[in-house]
N, C-alpha and C positions, 0 to 999 in steps of 0.2 A: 285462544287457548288460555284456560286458567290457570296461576300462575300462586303456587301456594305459600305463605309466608317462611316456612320451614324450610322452602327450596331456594331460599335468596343469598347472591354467593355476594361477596365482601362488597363489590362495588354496587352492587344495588345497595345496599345496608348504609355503605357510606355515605349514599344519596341523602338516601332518608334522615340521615345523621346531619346534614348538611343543612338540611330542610328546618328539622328539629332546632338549630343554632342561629337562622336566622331569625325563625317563629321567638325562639327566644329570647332574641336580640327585641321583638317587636315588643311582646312582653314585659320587658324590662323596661321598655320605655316607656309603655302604657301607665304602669305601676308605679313607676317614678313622677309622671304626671298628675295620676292622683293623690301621693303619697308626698307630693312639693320636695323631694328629697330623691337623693342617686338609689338605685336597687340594680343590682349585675347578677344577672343571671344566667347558668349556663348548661350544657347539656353533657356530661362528663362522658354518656355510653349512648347506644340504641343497639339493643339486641333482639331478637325472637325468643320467645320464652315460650312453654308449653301454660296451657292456662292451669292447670293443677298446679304449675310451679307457682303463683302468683302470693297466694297466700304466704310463701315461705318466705316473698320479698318483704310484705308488710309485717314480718313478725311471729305468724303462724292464722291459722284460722279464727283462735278466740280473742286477737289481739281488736282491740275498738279501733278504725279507721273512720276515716270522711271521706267519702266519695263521690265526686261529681261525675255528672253521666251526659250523654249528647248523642243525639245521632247526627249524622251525614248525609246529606242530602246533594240534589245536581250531579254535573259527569260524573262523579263516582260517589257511591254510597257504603257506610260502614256505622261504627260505631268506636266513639271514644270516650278515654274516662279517666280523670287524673284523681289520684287517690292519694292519701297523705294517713302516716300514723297520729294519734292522738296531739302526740306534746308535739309535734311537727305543725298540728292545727295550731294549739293555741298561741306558738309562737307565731307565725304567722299572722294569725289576730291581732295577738300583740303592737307586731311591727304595721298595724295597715292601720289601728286605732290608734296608738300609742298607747293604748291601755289592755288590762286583760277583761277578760267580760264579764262580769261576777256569775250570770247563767251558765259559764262552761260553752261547751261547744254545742250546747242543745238552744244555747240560747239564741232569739231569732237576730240580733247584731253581729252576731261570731258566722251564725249560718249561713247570712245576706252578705258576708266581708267573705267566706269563703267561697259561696257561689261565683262572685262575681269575679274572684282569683281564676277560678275553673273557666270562667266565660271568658276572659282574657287571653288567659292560656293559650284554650281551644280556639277562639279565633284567630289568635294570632298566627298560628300554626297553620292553620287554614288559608289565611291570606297569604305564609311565605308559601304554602302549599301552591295554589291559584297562581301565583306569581312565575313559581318556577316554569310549573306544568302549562301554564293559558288554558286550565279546567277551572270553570264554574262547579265551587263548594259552597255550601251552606249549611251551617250549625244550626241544629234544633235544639227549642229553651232547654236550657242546662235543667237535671235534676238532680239533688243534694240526697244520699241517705249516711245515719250515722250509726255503725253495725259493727257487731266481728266481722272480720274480714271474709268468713266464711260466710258469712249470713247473706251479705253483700254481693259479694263472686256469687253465689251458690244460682241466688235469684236474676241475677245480669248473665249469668254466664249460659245459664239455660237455653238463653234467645239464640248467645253464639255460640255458642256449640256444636249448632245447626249448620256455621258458616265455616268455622277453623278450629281444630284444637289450639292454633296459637295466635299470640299477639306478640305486636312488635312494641317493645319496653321502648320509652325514651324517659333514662335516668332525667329530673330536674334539680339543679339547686343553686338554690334564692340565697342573695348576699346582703346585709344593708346593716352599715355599722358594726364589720368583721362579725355579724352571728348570721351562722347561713341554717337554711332549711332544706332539709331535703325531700321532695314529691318524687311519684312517679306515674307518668303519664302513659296508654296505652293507645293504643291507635289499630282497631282493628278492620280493616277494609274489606269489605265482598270481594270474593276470588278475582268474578270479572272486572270488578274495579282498581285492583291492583295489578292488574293488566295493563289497564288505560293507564293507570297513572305512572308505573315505568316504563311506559311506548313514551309517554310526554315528557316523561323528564330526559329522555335519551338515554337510558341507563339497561333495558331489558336486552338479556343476550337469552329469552327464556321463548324466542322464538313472534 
């Protein structure tokens, strides 16, 4: 039985929240490995959000975001995508270069320091995923666009559209020398795969 994001009552969500906080936890470590220096990061929310609300997260439609994209692959298949407003990039940048980029965020060192954020992220999340669940996941190469937020959404969201009107938000935010960043990462899973994946985690009372 498919089991729709909009119908997940508090303890499923908590899961997922839970999930989200270790991914995080793995994240932060990652990033501190590269970065030779401490970075805490953490996951304040996870909610469902209708995908027309999304843009109002980042700012509104014509606001510039960066957006990294992925699919899902193995027992369960979706699609995810962490997204960041402008100056939430280029700090970011900042903090991963110790410099800012003089190309801005089109330039290919900011783009390749941001993907590779996205690629962390997303695996990480995947691995506390796999961990919880004992489901085989696998992330497809990340891809980077940098748009109004509508322009962005308008063209990703088309695909899912087909699968959910909503996604499950997991608020992110990045710490490192008291200046924190705030992303926001989505996670949108195929019906039947959000099925399997709260039979696995123990969490589905949705039959």
């Amino acid at each position: 039985m498919a089991i729709k994001l909009e119908n997940l009552n508090l303890t499923e969500l908590d899961a997922l929240k839970e999930v989200g906080n270790i991914g995080a936890g793995n994240a932060a470590t990652a990033l501190s490995q590269i970065l030779g220096k401490r970075v805490d990061m953490t996951v304040p929310s996870a909610r469902v959000l209708s995908l027309d609300k999304v843009p109002e997260i980042l700012g509104g439609t014509e606001n510039l975001v960066v957006g990294v994209y992925l699919r899902m692959f193995g027992d369960i298949q979706g699609n995810m995508m962490f997204l960041l407003p402008t100056k939430s990039a280029e700090r970011l940048v900042e903090m991963l270069l110790g410099m800012s980029d003089e190309s801005g965020i089109n330039g290919e060192i900011s783009q390749s320091a941001i993907m590779e954020v996205g690629n962390i992220l997303a695996s990480s999340y995947l691995n506390a995923l796999s961990q919880f669940s004992t489901l085989t996941i696998v992330p497809s190469t990340p891809a980077l666009a940098y748009d109004m937020a509508g322009a962005i959404l308008s063209t990703i969201l088309i695909e899912l559209s087909e699968v959910s009107d909503y996604a499950l938000l997991i608020e992110t935010e990045f710490k490192e020398d008291g200046e924190s960043i705030d992303g926001s990462f989505f996670m949108l899973p195929d019906l039947d795969s959000l099925h399997i994946l709260l039979k696995s985690i123990g969490v589905s009372e949705n039959g």
